[in-house]
C-alpha positions as CSV (number, residue, x, y, z in Angstrom):
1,X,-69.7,7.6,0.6
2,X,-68.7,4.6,-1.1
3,X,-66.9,3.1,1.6
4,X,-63.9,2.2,-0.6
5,X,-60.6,3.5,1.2
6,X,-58.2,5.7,-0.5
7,X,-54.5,4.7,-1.4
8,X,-51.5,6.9,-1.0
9,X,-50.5,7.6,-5.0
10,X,-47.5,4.9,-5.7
11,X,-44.3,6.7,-5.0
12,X,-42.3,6.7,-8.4
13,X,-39.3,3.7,-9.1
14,X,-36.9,6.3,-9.0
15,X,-37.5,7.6,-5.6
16,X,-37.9,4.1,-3.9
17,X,-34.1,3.5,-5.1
18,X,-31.7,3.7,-2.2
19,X,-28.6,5.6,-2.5
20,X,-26.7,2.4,-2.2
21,X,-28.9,0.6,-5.3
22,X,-28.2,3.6,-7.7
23,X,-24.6,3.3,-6.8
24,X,-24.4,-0.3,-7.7
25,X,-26.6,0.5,-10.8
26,X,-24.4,3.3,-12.0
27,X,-21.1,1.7,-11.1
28,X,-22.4,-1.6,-13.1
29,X,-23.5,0.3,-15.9
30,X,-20.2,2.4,-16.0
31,X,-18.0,-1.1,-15.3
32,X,-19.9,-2.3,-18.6
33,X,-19.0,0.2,-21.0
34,X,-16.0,0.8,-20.0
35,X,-15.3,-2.8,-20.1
36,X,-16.7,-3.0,-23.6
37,X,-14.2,0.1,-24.5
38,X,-11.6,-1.6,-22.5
39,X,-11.8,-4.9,-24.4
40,X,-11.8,-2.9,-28.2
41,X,-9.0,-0.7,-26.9
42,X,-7.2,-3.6,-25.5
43,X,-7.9,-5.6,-28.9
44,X,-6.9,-2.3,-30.9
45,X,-3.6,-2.0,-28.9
46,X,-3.3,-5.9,-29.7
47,X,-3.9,-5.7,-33.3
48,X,-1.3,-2.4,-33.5
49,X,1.6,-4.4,-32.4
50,X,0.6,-7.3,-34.3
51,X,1.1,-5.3,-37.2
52,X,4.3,-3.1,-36.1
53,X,5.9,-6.5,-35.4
54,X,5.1,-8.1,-39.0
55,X,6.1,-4.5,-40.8
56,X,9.3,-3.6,-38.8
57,X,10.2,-7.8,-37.9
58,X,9.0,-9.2,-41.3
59,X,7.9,-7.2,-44.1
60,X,11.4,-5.1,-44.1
61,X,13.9,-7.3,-43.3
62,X,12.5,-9.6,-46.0
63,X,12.5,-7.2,-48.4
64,X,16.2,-6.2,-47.6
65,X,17.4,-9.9,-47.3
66,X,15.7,-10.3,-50.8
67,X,17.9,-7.3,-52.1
68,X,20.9,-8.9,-50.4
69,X,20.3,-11.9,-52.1
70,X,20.0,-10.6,-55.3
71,X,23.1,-8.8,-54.3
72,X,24.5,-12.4,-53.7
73,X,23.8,-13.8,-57.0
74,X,25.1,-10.9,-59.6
75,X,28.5,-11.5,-57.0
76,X,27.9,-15.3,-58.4
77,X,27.5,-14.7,-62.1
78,X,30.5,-11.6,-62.3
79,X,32.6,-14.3,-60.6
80,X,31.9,-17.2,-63.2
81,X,32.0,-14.9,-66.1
82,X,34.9,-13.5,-65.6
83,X,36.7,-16.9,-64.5
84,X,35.2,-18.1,-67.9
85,X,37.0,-15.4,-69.9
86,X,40.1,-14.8,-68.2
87,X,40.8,-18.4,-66.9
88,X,42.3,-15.8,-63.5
89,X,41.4,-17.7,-59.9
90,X,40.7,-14.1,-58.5
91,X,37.9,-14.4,-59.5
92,X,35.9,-17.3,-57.9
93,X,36.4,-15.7,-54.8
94,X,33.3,-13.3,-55.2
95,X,31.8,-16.6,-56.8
96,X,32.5,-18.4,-53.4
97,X,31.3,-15.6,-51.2
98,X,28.2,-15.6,-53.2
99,X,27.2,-18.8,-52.4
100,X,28.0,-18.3,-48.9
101,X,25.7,-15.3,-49.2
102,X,23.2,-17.0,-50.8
103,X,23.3,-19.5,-48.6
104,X,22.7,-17.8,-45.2
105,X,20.1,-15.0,-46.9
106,X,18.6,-18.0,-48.0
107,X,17.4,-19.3,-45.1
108,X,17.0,-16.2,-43.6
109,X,14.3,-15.5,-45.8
110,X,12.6,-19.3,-44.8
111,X,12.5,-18.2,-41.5
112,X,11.2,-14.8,-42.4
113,X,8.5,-16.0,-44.5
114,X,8.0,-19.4,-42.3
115,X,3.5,-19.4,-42.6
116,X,3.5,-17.2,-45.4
117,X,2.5,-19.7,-48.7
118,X,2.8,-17.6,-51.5
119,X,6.4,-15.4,-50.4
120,X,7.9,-19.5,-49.9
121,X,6.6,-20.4,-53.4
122,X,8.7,-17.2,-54.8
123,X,11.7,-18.1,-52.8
124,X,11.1,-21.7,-53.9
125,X,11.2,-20.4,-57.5
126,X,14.3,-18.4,-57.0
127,X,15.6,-21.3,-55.5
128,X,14.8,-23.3,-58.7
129,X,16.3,-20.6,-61.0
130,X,19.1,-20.6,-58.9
131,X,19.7,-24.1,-59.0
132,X,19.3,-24.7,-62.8
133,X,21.6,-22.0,-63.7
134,X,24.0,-23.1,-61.1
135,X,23.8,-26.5,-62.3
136,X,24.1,-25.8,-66.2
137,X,27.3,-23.4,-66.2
138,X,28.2,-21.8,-62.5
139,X,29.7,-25.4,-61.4
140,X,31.2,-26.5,-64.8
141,X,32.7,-23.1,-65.4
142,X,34.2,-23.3,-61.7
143,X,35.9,-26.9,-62.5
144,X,37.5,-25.7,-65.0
145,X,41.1,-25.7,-65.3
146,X,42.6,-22.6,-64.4
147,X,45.2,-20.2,-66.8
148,X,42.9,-20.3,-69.9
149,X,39.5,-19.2,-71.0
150,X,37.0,-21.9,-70.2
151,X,35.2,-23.3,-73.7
152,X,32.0,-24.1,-71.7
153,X,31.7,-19.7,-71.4
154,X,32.1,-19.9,-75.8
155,X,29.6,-22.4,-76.0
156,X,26.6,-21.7,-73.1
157,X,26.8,-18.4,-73.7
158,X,23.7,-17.9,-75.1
159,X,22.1,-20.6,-72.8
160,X,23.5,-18.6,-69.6
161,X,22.2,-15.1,-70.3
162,X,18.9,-17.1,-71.0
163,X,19.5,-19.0,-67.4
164,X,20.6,-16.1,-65.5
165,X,17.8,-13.7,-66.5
166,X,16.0,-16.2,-65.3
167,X,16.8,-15.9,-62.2
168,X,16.9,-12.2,-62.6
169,X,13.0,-12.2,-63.4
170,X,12.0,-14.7,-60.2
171,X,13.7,-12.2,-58.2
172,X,12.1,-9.5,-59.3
173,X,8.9,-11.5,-59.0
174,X,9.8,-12.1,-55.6
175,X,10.8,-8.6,-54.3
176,X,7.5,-7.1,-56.1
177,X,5.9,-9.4,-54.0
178,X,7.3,-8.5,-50.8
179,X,7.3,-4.9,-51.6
180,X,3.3,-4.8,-52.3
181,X,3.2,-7.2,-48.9
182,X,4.9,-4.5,-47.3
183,X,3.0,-1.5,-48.6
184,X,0.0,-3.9,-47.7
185,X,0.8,-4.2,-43.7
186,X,2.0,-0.1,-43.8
187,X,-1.4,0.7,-44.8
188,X,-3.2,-2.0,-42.3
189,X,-1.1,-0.4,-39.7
190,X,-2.4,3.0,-40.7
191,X,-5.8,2.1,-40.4
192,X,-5.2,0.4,-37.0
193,X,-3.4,3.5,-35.9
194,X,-6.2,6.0,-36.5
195,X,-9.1,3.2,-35.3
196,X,-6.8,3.1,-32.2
197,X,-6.9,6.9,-31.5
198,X,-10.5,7.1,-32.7
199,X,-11.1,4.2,-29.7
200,X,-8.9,5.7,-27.0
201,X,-10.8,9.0,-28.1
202,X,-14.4,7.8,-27.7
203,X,-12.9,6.1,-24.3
204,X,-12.0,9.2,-23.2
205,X,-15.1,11.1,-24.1
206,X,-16.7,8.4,-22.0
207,X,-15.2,8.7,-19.3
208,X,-15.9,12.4,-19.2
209,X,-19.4,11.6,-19.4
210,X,-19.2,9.3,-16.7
211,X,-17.7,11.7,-14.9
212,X,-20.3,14.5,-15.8
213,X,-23.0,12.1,-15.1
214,X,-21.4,10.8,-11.6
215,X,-21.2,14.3,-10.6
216,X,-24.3,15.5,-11.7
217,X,-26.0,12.2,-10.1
218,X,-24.2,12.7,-6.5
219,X,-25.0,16.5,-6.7
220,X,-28.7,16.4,-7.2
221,X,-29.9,13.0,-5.7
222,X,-27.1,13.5,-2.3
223,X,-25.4,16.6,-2.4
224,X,-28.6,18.8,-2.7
225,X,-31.0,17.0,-0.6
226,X,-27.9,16.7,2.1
227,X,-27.4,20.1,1.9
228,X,-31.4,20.9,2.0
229,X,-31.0,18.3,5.2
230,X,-28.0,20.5,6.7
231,X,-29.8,23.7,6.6
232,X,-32.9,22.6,8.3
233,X,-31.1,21.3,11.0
234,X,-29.1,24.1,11.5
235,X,-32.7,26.0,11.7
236,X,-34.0,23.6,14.3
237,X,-30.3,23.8,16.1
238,X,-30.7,27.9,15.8
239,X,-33.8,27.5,18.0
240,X,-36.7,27.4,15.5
241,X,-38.1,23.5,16.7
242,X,-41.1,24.2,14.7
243,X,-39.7,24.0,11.2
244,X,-39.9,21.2,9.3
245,X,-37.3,19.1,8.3
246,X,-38.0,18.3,4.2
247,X,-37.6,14.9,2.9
248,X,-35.8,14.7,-0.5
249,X,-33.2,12.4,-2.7
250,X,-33.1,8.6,-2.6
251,X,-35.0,6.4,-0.1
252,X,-32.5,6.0,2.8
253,X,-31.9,9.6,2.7
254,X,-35.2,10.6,2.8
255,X,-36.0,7.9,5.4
256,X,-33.2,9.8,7.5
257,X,-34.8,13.1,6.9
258,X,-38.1,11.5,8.4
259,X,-35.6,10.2,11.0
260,X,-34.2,13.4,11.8
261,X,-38.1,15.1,11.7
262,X,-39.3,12.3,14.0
263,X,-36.6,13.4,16.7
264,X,-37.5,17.2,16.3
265,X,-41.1,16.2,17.0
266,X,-40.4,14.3,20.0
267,X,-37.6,17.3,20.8
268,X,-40.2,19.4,21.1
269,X,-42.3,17.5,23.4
270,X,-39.1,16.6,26.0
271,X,-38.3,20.4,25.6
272,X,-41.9,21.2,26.8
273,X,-41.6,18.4,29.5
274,X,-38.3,19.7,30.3
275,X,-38.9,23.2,30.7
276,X,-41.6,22.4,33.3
277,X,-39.4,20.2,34.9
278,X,-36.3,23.2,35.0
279,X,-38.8,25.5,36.2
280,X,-39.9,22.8,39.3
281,X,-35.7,22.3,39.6
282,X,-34.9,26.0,39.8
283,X,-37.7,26.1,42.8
284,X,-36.1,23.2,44.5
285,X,-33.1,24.7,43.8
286,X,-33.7,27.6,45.7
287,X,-34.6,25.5,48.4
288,X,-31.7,23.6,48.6
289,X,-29.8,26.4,48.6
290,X,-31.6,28.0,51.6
291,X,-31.8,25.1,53.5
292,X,-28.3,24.4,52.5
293,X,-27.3,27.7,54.3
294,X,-28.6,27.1,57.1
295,X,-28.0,24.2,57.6
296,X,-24.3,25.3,57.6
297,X,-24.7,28.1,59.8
298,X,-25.9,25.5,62.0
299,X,-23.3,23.7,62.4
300,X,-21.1,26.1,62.4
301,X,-23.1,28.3,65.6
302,X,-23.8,24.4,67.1
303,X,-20.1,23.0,66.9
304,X,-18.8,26.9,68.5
305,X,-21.7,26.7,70.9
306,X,-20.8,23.4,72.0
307,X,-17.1,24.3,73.0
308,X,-18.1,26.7,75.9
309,X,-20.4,23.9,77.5
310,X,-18.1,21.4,77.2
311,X,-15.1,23.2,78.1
312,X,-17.8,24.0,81.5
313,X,-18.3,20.4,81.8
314,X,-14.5,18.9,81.2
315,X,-12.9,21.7,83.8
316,X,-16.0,21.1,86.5
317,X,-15.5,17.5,86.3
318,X,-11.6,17.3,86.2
319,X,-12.1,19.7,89.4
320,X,-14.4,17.3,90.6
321,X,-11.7,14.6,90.2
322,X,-8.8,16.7,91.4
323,X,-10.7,17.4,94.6
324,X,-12.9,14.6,95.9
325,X,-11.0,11.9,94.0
326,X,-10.4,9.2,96.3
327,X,-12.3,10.6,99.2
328,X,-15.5,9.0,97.6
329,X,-16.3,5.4,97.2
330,X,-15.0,3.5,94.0
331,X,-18.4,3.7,92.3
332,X,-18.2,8.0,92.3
333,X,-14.5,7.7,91.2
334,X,-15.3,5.9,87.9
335,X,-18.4,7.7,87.3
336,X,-16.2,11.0,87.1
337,X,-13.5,9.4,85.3
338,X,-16.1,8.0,82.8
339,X,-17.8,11.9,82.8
340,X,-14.3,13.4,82.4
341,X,-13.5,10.7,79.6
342,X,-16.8,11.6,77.4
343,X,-16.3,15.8,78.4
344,X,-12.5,14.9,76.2
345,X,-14.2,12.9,73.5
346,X,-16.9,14.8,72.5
347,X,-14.5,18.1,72.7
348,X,-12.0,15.9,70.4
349,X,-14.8,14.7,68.0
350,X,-16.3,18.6,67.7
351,X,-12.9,19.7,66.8
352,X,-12.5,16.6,64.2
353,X,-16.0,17.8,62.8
354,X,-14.9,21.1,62.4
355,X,-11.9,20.2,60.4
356,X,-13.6,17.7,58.5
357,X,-16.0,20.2,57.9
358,X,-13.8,23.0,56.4
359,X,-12.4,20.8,53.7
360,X,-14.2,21.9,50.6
361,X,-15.5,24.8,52.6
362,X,-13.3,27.1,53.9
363,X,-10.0,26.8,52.0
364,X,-7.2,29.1,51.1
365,X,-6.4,30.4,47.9
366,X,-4.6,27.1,45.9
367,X,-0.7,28.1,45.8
368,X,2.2,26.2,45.0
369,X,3.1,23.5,47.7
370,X,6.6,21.5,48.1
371,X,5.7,18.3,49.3
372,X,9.1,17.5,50.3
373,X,8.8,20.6,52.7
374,X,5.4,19.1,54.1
375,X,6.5,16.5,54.7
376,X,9.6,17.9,56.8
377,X,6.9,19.8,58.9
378,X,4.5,16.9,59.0
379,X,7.8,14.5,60.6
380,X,8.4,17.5,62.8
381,X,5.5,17.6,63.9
382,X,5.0,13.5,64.9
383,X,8.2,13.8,66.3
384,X,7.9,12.2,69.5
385,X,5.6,9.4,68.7
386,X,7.9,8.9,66.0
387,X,10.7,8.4,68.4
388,X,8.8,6.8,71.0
389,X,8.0,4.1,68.8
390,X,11.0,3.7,67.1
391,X,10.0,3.9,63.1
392,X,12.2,4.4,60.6
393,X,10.5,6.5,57.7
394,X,12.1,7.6,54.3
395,X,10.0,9.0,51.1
396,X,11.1,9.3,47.5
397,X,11.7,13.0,46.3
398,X,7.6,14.9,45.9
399,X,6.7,16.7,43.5
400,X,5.5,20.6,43.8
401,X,1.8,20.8,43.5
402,X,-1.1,24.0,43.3
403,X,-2.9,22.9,46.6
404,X,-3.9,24.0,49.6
405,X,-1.0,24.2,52.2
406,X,-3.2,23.4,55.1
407,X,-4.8,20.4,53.5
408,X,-1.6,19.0,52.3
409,X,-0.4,19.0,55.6
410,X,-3.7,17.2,57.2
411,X,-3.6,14.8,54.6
412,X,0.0,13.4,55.1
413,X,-0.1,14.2,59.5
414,X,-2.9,11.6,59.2
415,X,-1.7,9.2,57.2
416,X,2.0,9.2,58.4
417,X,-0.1,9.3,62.2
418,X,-1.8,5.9,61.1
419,X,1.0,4.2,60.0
420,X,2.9,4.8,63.1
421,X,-0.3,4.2,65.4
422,X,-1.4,1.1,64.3
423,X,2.0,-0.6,64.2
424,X,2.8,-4.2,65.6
425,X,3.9,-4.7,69.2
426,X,6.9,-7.1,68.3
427,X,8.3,-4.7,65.5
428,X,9.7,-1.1,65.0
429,X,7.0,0.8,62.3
430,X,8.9,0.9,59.0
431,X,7.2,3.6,56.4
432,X,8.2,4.1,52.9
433,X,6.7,7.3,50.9
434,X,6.7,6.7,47.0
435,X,5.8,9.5,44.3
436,X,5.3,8.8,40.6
437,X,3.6,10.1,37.6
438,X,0.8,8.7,35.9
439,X,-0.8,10.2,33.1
440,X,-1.4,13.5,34.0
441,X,-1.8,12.4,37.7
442,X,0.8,12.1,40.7
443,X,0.2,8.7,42.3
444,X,1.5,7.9,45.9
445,X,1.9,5.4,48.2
446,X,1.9,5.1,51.4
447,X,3.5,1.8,53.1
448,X,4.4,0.3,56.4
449,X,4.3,-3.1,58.2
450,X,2.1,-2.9,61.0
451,X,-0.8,-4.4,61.7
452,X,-2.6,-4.3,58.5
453,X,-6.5,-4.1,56.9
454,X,-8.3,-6.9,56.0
455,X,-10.1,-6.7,52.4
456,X,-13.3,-6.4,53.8
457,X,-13.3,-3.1,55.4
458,X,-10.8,-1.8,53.2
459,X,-13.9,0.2,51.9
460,X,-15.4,0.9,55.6
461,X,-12.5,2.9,57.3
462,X,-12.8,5.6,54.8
463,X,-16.5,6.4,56.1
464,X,-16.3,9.0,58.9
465,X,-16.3,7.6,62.9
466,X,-15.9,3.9,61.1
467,X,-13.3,2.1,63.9
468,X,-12.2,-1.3,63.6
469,X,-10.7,-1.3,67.3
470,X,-11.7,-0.3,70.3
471,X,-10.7,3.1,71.9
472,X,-9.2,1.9,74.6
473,X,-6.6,-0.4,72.2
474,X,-6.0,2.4,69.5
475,X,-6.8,6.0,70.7
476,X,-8.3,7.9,68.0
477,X,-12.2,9.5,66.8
478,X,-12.1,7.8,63.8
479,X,-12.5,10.5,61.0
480,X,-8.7,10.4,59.7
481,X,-9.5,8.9,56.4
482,X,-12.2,9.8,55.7
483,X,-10.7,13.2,56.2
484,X,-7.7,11.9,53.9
485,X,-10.5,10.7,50.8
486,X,-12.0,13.9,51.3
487,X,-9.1,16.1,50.5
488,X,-7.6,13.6,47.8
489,X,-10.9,13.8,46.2
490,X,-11.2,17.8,46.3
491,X,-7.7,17.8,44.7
492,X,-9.0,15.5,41.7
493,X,-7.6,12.1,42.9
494,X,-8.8,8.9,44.2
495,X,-7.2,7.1,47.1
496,X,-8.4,3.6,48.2
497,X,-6.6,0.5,50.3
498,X,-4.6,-2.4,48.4
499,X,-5.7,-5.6,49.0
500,X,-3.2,-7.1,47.4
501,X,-0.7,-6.4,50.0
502,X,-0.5,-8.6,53.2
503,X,3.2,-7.2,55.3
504,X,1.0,-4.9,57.1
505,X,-1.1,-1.5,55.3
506,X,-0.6,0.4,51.8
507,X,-2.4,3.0,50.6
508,X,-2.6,4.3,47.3
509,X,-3.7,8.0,46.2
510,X,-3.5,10.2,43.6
511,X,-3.6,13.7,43.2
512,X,-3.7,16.0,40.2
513,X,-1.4,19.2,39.8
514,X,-3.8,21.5,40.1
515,X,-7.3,21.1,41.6
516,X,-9.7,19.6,39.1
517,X,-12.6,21.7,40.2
518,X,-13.6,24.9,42.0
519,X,-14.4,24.6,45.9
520,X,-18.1,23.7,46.9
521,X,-20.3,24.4,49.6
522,X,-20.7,21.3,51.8
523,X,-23.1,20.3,54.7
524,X,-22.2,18.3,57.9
525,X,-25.5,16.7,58.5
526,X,-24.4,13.4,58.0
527,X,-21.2,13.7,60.5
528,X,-23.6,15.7,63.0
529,X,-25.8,12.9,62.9
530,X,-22.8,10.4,63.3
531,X,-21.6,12.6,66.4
532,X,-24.6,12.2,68.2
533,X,-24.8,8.6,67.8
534,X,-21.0,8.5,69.1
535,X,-21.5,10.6,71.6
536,X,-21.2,8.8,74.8
């Protein structure tokens, strides 16, 4: 061994390209040609009207003014001649429109031919021609004396044929001119025409290629590799974590498929971690389960097991009390009354358990439940300490919900039973029930002016036997909200206390039309536990 280490072969240019690169390099490239075409198109378009302008603006209407001219001048000379002969006025009227003619077509051709050198120099020199034979016997004829034949025809005859063919030959000069000018710009637009459509054609042709090459591009260097990418992950997805997933295409892309290959590999390792870690769950599990059962049946046996001793205990010692009350001394009498007392509130905090207990547990089937009629039965049922303190209660109209009868009914006894409980001394309770939707929830609330809950605990008296007042001030085992957040919360909602609101208690709930998820088995540990550190 040589001891020389060994370098990976250099990866081609090509492949160490992003996607992103080759799209800026083929979109520059492309933006370049067709820029180049773009600019000879534009200047072939240019160059087209250029010469349509000077053909159909210029060339042509010169060539027609020239002929109108002409036109002009024979009006002229027919005019004189004939005045000459026949002395008749008659005729200096096509002499006068002549020169009017002449005069206008005149300068329309100046502005015609305005930059165009040698088609000025022949109007120039039909000018000229013009002028002479204008000057020499056009104007002398037209002095002359009307009535008689004019001498001046007799005697310039000769020298007027010779003057006006003349201008006959510089205006046939002139109009050759303008023709072959003409002929000239037809055949440069021609040319322009077909080097336009050969431009346009090759731009067109470009494009296709463009297109040709965009598409092959995207379909071998993204489109294939994506789709090699695609169908290995759907292999890994079927199940198969041990194929490979291929790297192919530009860099980023085959940077992803490493991407995607580094997460199969690891995958695979949290799938092996995780499928000792399911089979360790499904063993706790079971467990849980087991000791879940039991633990229910013991509660259940304990709480029904309780009653008969208790009932024992509460009849013996209200005997007791019935029969040697007073006959005792003082110290015997309170010691029963305190033994009777804790007989009732144990028997009382059993029974809570037990309905705290069922919620979640033992249900009925859900049905459809009038709130407005539960509530009916609910105020029926507080009737008398309704009455007895005085409070004036009114709800909005409830909605119909799937529930369970029994737990509706819990839920507004307690929470209707709280607001006339804790009421103030020096006021009649006043409770107003509101119901609206939100979102796809009912919200409610639940308002009075009594004695209110300060911010702090507004968390603590929804935890079960949480009091914030003595027995002997409020009566009462403590477990009424937290009964209430347990039922809200097996219907889907939330309820918690406002803070905001200082004119005595309101508390907020919501519930969802239906119940948001199917009945659970539930253990009383905790509240077991609480009742024996209650108990008295």
């Amino acid at each position: 061994m040589t001891g020389k280490t060994t370098r990976p072969p250099r990866a081609r240019k090509s492949f160490v390209w992003t996607t992103r690169r080759w799209l800026r390099v083929g979109v520059a490239a492309s933006l370049a040609v067709l820029a180049v075409l773009g600019g000879t198109g534009a200047w072939v378009l240019g160059r087209t009207a250029t010469i349509s302008y000077e053909l159909s603006d210029v060339r042509s209407p010169a060539l027609s003014t020239a002929f109108r001219l002409e036109s002009a001048l024979l009006n002229q000379e027919t005019g004189i001649r004939g005045y000459g002969l026949t002395g008749t006025p008659e005729f200096l009227e096509p002499y006068q429109r002549g020169l009017t003619d002449q005069n206008a077509y005149t300068a329309q051709l100046a502005q015609l031919l305005e930059g165009d050198t040698r088609a000025l120099d022949d109007l120039k020199t039909v000018q000229d021609a013009v002028s002479r034979w204008q000057e020499r016997i056009a104007r002398p004829v037209a002095a002359s004396p009307p009535g008689a034949t004019s001498p001046l025809t007799t005697e310039r005859a000769a020298e007027a044929k010779a003057a006006f063919d003349t201008v006959r030959q510089a205006m046939a000069g002139q109009q050759e001119r303008l023709r072959a000018e003409r002929a000239r710009t037809r055949s440069d637009l021609a040319a322009t025409i077909r080097l336009r459509n050969w431009v346009f054609a090759t731009i067109a042709a470009v494009i296709a290629l463009l297109a040709a090459l965009v598409f092959e591009g995207l379909r071998r260097g993204i489109n294939r590799p994506l789709e090699q990418l695609a169908s290995d992950a759907r292999t890994v997805a079927g199940g198969d974590f041990g194929h490979p997933i291929s790297s192919a295409g530009p860099a980023d892309l085959r940077r992803l498929s490493s991407e995607i290959d580094f997460m199969r590999r690891r995958l695979v390792r949290e799938l092996a971690f995780s499928e000792e870690a399911r089979r360790r769950l499904d063993a706790q599990t079971a467990d849980l389960q087991r000791s879940n059962a039991e633990l229910e049946q013991f509660a259940y046996v304990a709480s029904h097991d309780l009653q008969e001793p208790l009932r024992k205990v509460s009849s013996f010692t209200q005997l007791l009390q019935r029969r040697y009350g007073g006959q005792l001394d003082a110290k015997a009498d309170q010691y029963i009354g305190i033994a009777v007392d804790g007989a009732n509130r144990m028997q009382t905090l059993i029974n809570d358990l037990l309905d705290f207990s069922r919620v979640g547990r033992v249900h009925h089937d859900p049905e459809k439940v009038d709130l407005d009629a539960v509530m009916e039965r609910t105020l029926a049922a507080l009737s008398v300490g309704i009455e007895e303190a005085g409070a004036s209660i009114t709800h909005d109209p409830l909605p119909t919900l799937v529930a369970d009868p029994t737990q509706m009914g819990m839920l507004w006894q307690n929470l209707i039973g709280n607001a006339v409980k804790f009421r103030r001394p020096d006021r009649a309770p006043e409770i107003r029930v509101t119901a609206a939707r939100d979102g796809e929830l009912w919200r409610f609330t639940v308002t009075d002016n009594g004695i209110g809950i300060a911010p702090e605990y507004a968390e603590k008296v929804f935890v079960i036997f949480q009091r914030l007042h003595t027995k002997d001030v409020y009566p009462g085992s403590g477990i009424g909200l937290a009964m209430c957040k347990k039922i809200v919360e097996f219907q889907g909602g939330t309820i918690a206390v406002d803070p905001e609101y200082r004119d005595g208690t309101r508390i907020s709930f919501t519930l969802a039309p239906e119940p948001l998820q199917a009945p659970s088995s539930s253990t009383i540990a905790e509240a077991t536990r609480a009742t024996a550190e209650h108990a008295p």
